[in-house]
N, C-alpha and C positions, 0 to 999 in steps of 0.2 A: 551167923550173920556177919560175925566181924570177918573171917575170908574172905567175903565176898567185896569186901571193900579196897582191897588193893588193885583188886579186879576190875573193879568200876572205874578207880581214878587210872589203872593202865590204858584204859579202855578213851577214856577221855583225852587225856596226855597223846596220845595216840594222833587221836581227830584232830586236834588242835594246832600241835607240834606241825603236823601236815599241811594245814591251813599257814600255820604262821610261815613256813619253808616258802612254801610256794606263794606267798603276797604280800608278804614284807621284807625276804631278801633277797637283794636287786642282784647276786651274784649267778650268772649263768653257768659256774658251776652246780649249782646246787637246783638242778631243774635233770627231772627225768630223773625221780628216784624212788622209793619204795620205803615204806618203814613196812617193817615185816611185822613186830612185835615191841612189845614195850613191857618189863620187867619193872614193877614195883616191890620195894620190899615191904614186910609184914607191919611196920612200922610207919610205911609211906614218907620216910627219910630220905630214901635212892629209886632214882628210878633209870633203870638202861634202856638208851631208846638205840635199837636194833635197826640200819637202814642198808639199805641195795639198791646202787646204782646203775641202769642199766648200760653203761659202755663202763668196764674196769679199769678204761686205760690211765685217768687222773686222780684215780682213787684217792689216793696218799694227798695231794694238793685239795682234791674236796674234804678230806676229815678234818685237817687243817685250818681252811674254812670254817665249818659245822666249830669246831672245837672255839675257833674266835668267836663266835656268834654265840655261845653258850650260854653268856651272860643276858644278851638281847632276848633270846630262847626263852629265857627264865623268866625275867622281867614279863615279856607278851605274853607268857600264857597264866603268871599270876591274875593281868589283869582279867583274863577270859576264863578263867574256873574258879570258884570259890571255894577253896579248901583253909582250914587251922593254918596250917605248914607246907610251903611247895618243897616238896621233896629236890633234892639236887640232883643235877640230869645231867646223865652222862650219856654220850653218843657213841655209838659201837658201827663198827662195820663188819655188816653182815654176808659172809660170801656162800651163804648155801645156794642161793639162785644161782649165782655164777658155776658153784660145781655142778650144781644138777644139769645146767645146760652143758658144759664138759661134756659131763655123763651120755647125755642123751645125745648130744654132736657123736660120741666115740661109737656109743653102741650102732650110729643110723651109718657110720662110715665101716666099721666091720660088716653088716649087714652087707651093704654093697659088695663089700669084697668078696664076700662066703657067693652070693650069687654069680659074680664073675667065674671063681674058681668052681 
C-alpha cells in the first residue's frame, strides 16, 4: 500500500502543476508544453516534474522561467492538494519527444530516398 503512494501524489503533482502552468503564469513562454511524467521519491520529499516543449528553439530561456517560478509552483499547489509535507519540485527538461520526432523525421526522409533511388 505504501508504493502506491508516491504514485498517487506523482499522479496529482502532475494534474495540478499543469493546471497551475497554464492559469496562473502569464509568461508566453511557458504555453504549449507537455509534462510527460512526474518522479516522486519513496519518501515524497522530491518530486521531478519532467516537461516538453513543443518548439525547442527557447528551451534554455523557458527553464529559466519554470526554475524562477518554482517557488510560486510550490506555494499553488500546496494550497490545492493536501499532503503532511510538499515535497520540493524540481523541473527537468524533458527531450525524448523532441528525439523521437528527429527519429521519425530521419526515418520518413530516408524512406523517400530509398524510393527515388
Amino acid at each position: 500500500m505504501k508504493e502506491q503512494r508516491p504514485k498517487r501524489v506523482a499522479e496529482l503533482i502532475k494534474r495540478e502543476v499543469s493546471q497551475i502552468l497554464l492559469s496562473k503564469i502569464e509568461d508566453p513562454r511557458l504555453k504549449r508544453f507537455t509534462i510527460t511524467r512526474v518522479e516522486v521519491s519513496s519518501d515524497i520529499g522530491q518530486a521531478k516534474i519532467f516537461i516538453s516543449f513543443e518548439e525547442d528553439d527557447e528551451k534554455g530561456e523557458r527553464m529559466k522561467v519554470l526554475h524562477k517560478a518554482t517557488g510560486f509552483v510550490k506555494a499553488e499547489l500546496a494550497r490545492r492538494i493536501r499532503i503532511k509535507f510538499m515535497p520540493e519540485i524540481t523541473f527537468v527538461a524533458d527531450n525524448a519527444f523532441q528525439k523521437a520526432f528527429q527519429v521519425v523525421a530521419l526515418l520518413n526522409r530516408m524512406e523517400k530516398e530509398d524510393h527515388r533511388g
